[in-house]
C-alpha positions as CSV (number, residue, x, y, z in Angstrom):
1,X,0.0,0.0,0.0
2,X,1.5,3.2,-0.6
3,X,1.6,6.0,1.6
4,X,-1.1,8.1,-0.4
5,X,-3.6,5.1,0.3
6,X,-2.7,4.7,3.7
7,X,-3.2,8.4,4.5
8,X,-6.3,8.5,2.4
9,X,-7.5,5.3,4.5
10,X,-7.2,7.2,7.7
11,X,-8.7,9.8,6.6
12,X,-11.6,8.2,5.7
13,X,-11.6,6.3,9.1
14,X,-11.2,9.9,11.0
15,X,-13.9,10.9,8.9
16,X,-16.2,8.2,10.0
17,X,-15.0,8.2,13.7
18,X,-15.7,11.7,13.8
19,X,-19.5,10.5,12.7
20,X,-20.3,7.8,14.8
21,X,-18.9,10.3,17.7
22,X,-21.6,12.7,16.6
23,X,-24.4,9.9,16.2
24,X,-23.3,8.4,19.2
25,X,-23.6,11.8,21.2
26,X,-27.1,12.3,19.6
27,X,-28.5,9.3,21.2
28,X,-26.9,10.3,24.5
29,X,-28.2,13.3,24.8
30,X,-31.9,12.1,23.6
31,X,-32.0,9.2,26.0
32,X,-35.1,10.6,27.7
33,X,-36.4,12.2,24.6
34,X,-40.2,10.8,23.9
35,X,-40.2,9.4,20.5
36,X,-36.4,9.6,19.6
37,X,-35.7,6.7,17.7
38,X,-31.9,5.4,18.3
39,X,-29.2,6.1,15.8
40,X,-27.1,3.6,14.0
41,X,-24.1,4.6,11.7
42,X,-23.8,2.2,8.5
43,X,-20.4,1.5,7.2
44,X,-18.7,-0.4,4.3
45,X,-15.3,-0.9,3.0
46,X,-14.2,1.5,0.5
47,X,-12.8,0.0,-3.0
48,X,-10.5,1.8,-5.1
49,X,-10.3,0.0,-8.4
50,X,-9.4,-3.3,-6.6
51,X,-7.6,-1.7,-3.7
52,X,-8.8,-1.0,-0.2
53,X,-9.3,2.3,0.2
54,X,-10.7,3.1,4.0
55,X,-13.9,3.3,4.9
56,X,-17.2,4.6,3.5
57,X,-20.3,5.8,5.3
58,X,-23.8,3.9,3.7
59,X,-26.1,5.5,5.8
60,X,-28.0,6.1,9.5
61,X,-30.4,4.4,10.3
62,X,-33.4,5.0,13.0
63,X,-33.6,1.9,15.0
64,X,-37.2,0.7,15.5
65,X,-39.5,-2.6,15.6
66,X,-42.7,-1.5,14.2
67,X,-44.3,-4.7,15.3
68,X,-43.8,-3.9,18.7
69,X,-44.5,-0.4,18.4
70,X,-47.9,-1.2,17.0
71,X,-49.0,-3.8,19.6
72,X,-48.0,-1.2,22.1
73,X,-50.1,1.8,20.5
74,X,-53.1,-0.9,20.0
75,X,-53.0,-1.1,24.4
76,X,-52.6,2.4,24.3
77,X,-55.9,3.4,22.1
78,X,-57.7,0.7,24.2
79,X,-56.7,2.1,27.4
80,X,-57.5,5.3,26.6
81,X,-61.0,4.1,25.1
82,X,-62.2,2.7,28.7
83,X,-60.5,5.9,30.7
84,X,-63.0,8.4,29.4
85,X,-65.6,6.5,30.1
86,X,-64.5,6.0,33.9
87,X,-63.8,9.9,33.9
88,X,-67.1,10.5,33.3
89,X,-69.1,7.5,35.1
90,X,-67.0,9.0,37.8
91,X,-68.3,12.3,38.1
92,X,-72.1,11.0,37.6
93,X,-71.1,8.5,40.8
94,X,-69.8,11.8,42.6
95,X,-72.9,13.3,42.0
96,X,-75.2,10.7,43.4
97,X,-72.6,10.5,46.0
98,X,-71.8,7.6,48.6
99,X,-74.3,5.9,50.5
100,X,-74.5,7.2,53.9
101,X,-72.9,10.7,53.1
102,X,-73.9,14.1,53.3
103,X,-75.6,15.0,50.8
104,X,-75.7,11.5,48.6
105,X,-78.9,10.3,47.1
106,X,-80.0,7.6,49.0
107,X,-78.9,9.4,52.1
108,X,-81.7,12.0,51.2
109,X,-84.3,9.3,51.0
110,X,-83.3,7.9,54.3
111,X,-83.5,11.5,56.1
112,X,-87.0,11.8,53.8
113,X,-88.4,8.5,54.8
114,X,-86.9,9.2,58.4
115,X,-89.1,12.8,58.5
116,X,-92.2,10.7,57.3
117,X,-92.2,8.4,59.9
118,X,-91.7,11.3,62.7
119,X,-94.5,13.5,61.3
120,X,-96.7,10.1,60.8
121,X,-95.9,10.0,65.0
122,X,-96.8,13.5,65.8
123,X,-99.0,15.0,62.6
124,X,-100.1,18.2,64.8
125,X,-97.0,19.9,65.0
126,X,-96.2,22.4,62.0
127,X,-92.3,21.7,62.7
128,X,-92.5,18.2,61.8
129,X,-94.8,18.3,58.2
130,X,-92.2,21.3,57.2
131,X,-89.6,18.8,57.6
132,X,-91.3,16.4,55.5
133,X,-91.8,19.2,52.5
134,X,-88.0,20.1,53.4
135,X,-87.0,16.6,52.8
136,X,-88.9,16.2,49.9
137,X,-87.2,19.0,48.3
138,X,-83.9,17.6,49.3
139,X,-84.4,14.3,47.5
140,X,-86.3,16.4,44.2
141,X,-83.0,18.5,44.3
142,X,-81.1,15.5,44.5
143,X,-82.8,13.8,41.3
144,X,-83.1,17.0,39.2
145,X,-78.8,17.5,40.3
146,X,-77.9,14.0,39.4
147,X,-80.3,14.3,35.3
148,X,-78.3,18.5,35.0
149,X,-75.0,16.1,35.6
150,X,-76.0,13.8,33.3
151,X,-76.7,16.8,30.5
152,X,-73.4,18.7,31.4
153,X,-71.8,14.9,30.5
154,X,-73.5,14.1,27.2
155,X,-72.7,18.2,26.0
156,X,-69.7,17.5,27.3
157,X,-69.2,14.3,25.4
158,X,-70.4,15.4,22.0
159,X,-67.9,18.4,22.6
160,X,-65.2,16.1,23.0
161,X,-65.9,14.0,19.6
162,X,-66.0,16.7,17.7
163,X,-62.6,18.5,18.9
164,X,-61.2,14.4,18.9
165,X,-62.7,14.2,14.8
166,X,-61.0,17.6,14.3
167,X,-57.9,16.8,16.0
168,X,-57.4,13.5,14.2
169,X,-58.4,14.7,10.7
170,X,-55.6,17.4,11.6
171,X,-52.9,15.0,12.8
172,X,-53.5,12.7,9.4
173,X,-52.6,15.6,7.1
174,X,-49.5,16.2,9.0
175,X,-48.6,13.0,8.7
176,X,-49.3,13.1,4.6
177,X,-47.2,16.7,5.0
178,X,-44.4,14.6,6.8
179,X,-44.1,11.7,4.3
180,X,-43.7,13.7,1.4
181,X,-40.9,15.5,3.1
182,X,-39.4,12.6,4.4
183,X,-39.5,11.5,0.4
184,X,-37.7,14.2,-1.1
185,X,-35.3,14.4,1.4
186,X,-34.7,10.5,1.1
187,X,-34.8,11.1,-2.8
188,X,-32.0,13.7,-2.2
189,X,-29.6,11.5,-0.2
190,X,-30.4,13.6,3.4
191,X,-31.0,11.7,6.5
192,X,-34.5,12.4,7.8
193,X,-34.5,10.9,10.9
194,X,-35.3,13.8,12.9
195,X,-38.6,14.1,11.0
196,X,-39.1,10.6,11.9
197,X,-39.0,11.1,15.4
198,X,-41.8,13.7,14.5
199,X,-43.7,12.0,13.2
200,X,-43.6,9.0,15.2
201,X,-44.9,11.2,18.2
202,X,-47.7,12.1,15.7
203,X,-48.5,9.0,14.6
204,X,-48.5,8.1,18.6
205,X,-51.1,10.8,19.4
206,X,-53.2,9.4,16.7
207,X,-53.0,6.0,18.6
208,X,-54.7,7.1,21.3
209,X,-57.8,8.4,19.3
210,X,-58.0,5.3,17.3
211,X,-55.9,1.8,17.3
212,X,-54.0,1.4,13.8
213,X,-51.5,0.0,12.3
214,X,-48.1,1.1,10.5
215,X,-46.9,0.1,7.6
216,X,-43.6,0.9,5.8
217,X,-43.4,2.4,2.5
218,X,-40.3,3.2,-0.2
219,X,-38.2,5.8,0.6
220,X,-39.5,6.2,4.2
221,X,-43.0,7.1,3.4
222,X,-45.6,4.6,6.0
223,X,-49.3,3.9,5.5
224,X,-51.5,3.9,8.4
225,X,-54.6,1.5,8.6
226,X,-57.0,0.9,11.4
227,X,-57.2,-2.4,13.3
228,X,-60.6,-2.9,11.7
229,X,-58.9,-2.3,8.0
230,X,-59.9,1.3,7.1
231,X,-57.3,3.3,5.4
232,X,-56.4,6.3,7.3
233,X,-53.2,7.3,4.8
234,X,-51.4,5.6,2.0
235,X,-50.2,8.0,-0.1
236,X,-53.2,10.5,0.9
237,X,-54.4,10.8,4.2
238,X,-58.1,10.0,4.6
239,X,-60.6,13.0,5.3
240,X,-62.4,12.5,9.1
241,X,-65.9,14.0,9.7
242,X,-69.0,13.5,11.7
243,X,-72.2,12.8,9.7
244,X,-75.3,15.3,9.7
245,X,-76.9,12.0,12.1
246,X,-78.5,12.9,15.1
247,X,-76.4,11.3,16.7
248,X,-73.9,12.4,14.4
249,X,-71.8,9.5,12.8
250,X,-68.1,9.1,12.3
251,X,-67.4,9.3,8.8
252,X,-64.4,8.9,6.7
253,X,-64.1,10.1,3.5
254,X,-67.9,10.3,3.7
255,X,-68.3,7.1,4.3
256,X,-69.8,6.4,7.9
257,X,-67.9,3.9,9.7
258,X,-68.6,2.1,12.7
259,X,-66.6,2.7,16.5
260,X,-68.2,-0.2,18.1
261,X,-66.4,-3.6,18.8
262,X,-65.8,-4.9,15.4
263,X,-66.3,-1.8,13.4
264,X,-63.8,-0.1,11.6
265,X,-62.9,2.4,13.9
266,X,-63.5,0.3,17.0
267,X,-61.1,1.0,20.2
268,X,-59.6,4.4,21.0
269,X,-60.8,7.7,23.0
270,X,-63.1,8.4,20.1
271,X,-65.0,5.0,20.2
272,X,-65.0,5.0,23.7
273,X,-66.5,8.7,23.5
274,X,-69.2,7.8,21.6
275,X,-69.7,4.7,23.4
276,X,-70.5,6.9,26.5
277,X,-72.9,9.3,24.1
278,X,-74.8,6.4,22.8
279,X,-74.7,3.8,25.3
280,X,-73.5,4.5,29.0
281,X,-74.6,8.2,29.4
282,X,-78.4,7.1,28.7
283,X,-78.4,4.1,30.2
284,X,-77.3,6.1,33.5
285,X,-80.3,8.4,32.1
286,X,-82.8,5.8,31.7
287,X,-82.2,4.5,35.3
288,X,-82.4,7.8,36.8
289,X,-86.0,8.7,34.9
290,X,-87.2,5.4,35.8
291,X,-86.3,6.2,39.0
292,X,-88.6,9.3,39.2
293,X,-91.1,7.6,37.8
294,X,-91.3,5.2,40.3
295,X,-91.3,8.1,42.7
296,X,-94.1,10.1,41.1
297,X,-96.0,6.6,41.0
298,X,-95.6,5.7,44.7
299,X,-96.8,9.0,46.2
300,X,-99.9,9.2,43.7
301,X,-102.4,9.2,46.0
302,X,-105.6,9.1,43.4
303,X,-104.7,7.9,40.1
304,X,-104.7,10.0,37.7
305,X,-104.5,12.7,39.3
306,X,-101.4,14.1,40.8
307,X,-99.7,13.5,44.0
308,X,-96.5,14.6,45.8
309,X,-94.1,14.5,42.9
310,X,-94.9,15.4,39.8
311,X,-94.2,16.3,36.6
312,X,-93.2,19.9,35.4
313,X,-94.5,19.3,32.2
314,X,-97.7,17.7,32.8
315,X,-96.6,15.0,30.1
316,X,-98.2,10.9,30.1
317,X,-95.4,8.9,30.7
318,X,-97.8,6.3,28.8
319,X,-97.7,8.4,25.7
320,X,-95.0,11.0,26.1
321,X,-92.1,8.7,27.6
322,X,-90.5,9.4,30.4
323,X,-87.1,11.0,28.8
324,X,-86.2,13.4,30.9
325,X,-88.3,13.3,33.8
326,X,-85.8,13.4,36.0
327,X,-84.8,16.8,35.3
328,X,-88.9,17.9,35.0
329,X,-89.1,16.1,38.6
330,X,-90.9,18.8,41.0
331,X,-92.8,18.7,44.5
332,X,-96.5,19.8,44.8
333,X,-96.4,23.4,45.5
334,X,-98.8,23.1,48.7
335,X,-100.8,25.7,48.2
336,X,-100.7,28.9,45.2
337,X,-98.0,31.7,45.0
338,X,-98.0,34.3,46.5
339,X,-98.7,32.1,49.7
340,X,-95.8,33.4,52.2
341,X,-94.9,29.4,53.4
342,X,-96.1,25.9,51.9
343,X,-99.5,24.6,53.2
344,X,-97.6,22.1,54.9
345,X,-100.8,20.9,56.5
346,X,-102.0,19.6,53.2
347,X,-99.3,16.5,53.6
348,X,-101.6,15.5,56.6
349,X,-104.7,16.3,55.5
350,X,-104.7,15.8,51.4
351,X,-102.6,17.5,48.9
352,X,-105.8,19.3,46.8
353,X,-108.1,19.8,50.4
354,X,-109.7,22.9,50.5
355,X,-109.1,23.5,54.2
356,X,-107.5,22.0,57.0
357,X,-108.5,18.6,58.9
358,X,-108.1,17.1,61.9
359,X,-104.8,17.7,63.1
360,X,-104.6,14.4,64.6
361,X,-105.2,12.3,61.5
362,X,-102.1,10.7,60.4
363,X,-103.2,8.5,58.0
364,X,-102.0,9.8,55.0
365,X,-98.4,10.5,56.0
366,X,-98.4,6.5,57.3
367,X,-99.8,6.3,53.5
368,X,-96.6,8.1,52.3
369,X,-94.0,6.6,54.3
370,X,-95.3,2.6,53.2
371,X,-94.9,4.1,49.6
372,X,-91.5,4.3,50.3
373,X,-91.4,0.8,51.3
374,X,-93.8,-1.1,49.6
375,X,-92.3,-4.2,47.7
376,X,-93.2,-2.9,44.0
377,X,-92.4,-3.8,40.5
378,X,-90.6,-0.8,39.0
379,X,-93.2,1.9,37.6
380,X,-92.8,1.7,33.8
381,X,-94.1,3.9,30.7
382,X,-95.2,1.1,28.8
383,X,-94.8,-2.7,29.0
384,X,-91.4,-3.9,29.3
385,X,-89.6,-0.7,29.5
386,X,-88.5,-1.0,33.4
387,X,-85.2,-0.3,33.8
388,X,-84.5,-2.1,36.9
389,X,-83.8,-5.5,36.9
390,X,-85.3,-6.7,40.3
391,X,-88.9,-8.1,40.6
392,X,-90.1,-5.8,43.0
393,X,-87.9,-3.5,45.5
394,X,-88.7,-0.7,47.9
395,X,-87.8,2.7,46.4
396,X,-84.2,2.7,48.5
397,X,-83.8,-0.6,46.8
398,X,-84.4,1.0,43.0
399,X,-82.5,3.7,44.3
400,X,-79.6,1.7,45.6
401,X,-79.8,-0.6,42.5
402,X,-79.1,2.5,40.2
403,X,-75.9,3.2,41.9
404,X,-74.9,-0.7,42.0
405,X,-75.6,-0.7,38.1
406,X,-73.0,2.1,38.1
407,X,-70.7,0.9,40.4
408,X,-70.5,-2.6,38.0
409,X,-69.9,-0.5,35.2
410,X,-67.1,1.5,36.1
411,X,-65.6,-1.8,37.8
412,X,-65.8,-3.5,34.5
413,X,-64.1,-0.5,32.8
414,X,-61.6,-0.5,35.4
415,X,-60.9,-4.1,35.3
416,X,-60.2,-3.4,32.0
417,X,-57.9,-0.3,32.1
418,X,-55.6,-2.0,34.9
419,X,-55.6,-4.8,31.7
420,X,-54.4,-2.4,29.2
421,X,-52.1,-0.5,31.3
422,X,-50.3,-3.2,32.4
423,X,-49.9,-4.5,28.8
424,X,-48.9,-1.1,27.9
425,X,-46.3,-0.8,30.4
426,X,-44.6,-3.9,29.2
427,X,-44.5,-3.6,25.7
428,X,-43.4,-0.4,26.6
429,X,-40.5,-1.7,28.5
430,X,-39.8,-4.1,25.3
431,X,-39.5,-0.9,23.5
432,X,-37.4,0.3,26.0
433,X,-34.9,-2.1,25.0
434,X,-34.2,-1.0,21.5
435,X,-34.3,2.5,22.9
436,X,-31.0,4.0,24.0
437,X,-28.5,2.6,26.6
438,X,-26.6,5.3,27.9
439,X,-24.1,2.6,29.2
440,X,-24.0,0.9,25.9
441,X,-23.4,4.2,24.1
442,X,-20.0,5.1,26.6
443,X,-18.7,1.8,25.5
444,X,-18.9,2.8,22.0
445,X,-17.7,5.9,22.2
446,X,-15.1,4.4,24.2
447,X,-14.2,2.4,21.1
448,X,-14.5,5.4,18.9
449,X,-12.1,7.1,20.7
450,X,-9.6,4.4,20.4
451,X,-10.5,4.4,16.5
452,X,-10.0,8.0,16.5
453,X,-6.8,7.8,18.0
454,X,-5.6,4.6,15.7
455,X,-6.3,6.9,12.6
456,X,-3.9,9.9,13.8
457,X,-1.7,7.8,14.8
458,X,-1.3,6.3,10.8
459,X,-1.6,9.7,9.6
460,X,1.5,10.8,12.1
461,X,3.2,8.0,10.7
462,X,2.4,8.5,7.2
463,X,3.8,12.2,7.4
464,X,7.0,11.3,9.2
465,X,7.8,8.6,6.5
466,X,7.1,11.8,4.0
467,X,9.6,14.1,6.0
468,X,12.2,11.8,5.8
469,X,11.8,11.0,2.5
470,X,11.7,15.2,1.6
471,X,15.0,15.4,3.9
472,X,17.2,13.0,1.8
């Protein structure tokens, strides 16, 4: 070899030293970086007709396994599908609140029911009936609290799908913005890796909105397609919409497309946000107009006509339905505005008398407080529309069965989510072992530095040879 090679052979070995130093220092210094993909310096041997002639740079490449990376995002979207749902079963629960506190539904029956049975005791004294209409306030307050909850959620909810439609139709066109640049900078002989790492923390945010799957493409372009098999982007990115429905539909290039288990769309923060619009939030709604139905029904003294509770609309739950009710719930006004104080005596003595009775007749507030306990099938609107699945139950017991219901539903999500994180968590982990190793990185730059030193030293060597051979 002569001295020209070897010097140009160093060279080309300082050269590439000097680049793995710099990829090597990259990954360092992004070891907590979310979405950094770890660096990897190609070389070959470098042929000069059929000499050796150093070392050649091929390429860095972004180290990655997609498979795992896409099982990982698929826990992710189904995690986040069953956490908004707990988020917002969660607030409804705090609303009806826990039995036995302050405040909580069924603790507002049990001071009612307790205020019925002292004024059934004592029906003479004013102090005791005002508690009663007190109490029944309470619990109306309660009900119509716990159906405003329930609307804040489901405006709250169709807020949220909307913003999430936006957000991912958004995100997909970044992604088609990405892969063309990606392209020409590929087609150009640049390293786009940073982009990369871009847009892998894109392509992650879209995971959580709906599971998918990537797909590699020439000259680092990727396709995305949902776990169902609905193209999000190959080559252009799909448009996202919600349909004129009511409800409104997801759509994708104006074709609707199902979120439920087995639809195209299935899994993710959107499915699981429609899931609560369409399926949770009114169930939670149907139990809790049921239950003031039931209510109205126990303490209607003479059928039609109205009783204690009532309706603010006047409407026939057997032709009307009873959507709603819960928030129309009221109490009988016990007597006409502008009276100064409710005709409390009219819980003793009839809620339409025209004057007051005997002030030691009790029977009708011994009426009200069995309604409250009477073993009853569930009041319904028309034939097999009852909510509640029990026989026959005291009103507590509907009452206490509506919080139960919710109670098993939020388990079941929650079963769920400690599934999903914990699946997450260790494919995470698996990831994590692809990812950089910031003692694994020292060693190489170790050997780099070794390299480095190697090189000079031939090129020392190859100019003192030179000086000696100018000095003769």
């Amino acid at each position: 070899m002569s001295i020209n090679s070897a010097l140009t052979a160093a060279m080309s070995g300082l050269t590439a030293n000097a680049r793995k130093a710099e990829t090597v220092s990259s990954n360092i210094a992004n070891a907590l970086t979310p979405g950094y993909g770890r660096r990897e310096l190609d070389l070959a041997a470098r042929i000069a007709g059929n000499s050796p002639a150093g070392v050649r740079i091929t390429g860095e490449r972004r180290i990655a396994d997609l498979a795992l990376t896409n099982d990982r995002r698929s826990a992710d979207a189904r995690l986040a599908e069953v956490r908004v749902q707990i988020d917002a079963l969660a607030d409804f629960d705090r609303v009806l609140g826990q039995p036995g506190a302050p405040g909580a539904l069924t603790t507002r029956i049990a001071t009612f029911e307790a205020a019925l049975t002292e004024a059934s005791s004592r029906p003479d004294q004013p102090v005791r009936l005002e508690a009663v209409a007190r109490t029944a306030g309470d619990l109306v307050e309660g009900i119509n609290r716990s159906a405003r909850s329930l609307d804040a959620a489901a405006m709250d909810t169709d807020q949220r799908i909307e913003d999430t439609v936006r957000r991912l139709d958004a995100a997909l066109g970044e992604v088609e913005r990405l892969n063309r640049t990606i392209q020409r900078q590929t087609l150009r002989g640049e390293q786009p890796n940073g982009l990369m790492d871009q847009r892998q923390r894109l392509i992650d945010s879209i995971a959580d909105i709906v599971p998918l799957r990537e797909v590699q493409r020439p000259q680092g372009q990727i396709a995305l397609f949902t776990e169902g098999g609905a193209i999000l982007l190959d080559g252009r990115a799909a448009t996202v919409s919600l349909s004129t429905d009511s409800p409104p539909l997801v759509t994708l290039d104006d074709r609707e497309v199902g979120t439920g288990t087995g639809g195209l769309m299935g899994g993710g923060s959107l499915a699981g946000l429609i899931a609560l619009r369409d399926i949770a939030l009114p169930e939670m709604r149907a139990g809790l107009d049921n239950l003031a139905l039931d209510l109205i029904d126990r303490f209607r003294t003479d059928p039609p006509a109205e009783g204690l509770f009532r309706d603010a609309a006047g409407l026939d739950p057997a032709t009307d339905g009873i959507v709603g009710l819960a928030g129309r719930l009221v109490l009988h006004p016990m007597g006409s505005p502008p009276a100064p104080a409710p005709e409390v005596w009219r819980l003793r003595d009839g809620l339409d008398a025209a004057a007051p009775g005997l002030p030691g007749d009790s029977s009708l507030l011994r009426t009200f407080a069995d309604a409250l306990e009477d073993l009853r099938p569930p009041a319904a609107a028309t034939p097999g529309t009852a909510w509640f699945a029990a026989p026959q139950q005291s009103f507590t017991g509907f009452a206490s069965e509506l919080q139960s219901r919710l109670g098993g539903l939020r388990f079941g999500l929650e079963d769920r989510a400690t599934f999903f994180a914990a699946q997450g968590e260790g494919l995470r982990d698996a990831e994590a072992r692809n990812g950089v190793d910031t003692d694994r990185e020292m060693q190489a730059l170790l050997m780099i530095e070794r390299a480095y030193a190697a090189n000079a030293r031939v090129i020392k060597a190859a100019d003192e040879m030179l000086q000696r051979l100018m000095a003769l």
